[in-house]
N, C-alpha and C positions, 0 to 999 in steps of 0.2 A: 548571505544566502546565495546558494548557487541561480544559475540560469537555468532554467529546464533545458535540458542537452535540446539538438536539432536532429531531425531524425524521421524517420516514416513509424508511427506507434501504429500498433495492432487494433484492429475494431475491437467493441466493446466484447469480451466473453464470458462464463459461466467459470465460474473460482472450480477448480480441480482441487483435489487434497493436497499437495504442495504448495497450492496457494495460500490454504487455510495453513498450512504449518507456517509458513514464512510467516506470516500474520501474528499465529503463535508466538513466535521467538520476538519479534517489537512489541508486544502487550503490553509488559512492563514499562518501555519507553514510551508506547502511548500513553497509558496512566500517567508517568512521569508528568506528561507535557501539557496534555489537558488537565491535573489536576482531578481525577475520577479512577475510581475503582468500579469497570465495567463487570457486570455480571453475563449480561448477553455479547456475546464477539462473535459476529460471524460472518464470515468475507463472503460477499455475494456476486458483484461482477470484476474482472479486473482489463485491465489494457499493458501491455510489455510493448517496451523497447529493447531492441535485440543490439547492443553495439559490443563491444570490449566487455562490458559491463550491462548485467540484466536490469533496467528500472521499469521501476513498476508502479503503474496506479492502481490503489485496490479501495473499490467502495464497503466500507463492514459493517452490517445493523448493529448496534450497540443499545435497543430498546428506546422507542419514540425517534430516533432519529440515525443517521448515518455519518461515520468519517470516510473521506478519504484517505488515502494514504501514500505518502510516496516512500517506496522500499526498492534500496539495491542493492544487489547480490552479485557478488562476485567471486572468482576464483586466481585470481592473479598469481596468487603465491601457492597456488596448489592448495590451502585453503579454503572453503568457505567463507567467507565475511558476509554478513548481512547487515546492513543500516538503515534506519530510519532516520527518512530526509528532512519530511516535512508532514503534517496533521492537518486535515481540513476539517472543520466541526460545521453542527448544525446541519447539513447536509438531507434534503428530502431523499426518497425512491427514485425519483426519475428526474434528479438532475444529471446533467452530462457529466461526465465520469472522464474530465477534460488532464491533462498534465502541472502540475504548479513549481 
């Protein structure tokens, strides 16, 4: 498991529509992970770190309860790449929306 990078992350903010797509495209990988076919997905607040590489934590209602998420996005090769780092389950509304 990596280390969460070091770094100054962004206060907590309101999911714009690019955040909800990134979201989108690791769904599949969240199901994977947790073992669940969500029917509700919906990214509500997130936090970015700006380095080389865009990481992200993103809280997503998923019905009764919340995941976090950590998603990086990158462009290194003039590509897109987007991955899914790590899932956090069980997750309330207002827990902190911290890095893992």
């Amino acid at each position: 498991r990596m280390d969460v990078p070091e770094g100054t992350w962004s206060d907590v903010k309101f999911v714009t529509d690019n955040i909800q797509e990134l979201c989108d495209k690791v769904k599949l990988k969240v199901e994977e992970k947790t073992q669940k076919d969500f029917k509700e997905y919906k990214a509500v607040f997130y936090r970015v770190l700006d380095m080389l590489v865009l990481h992200y934590v993103i809280k997503v209602y998923v019905g009764g309860e919340y995941l976090h998420l950590w998603v990086i996005q990158s462009a290194s090769t003039g590509e897109l790449i987007i991955q899914l780092m790590g899932v956090q389950q069980h997750h309330k509304w207002d827990d902190p929306l911290k890095p893992f």
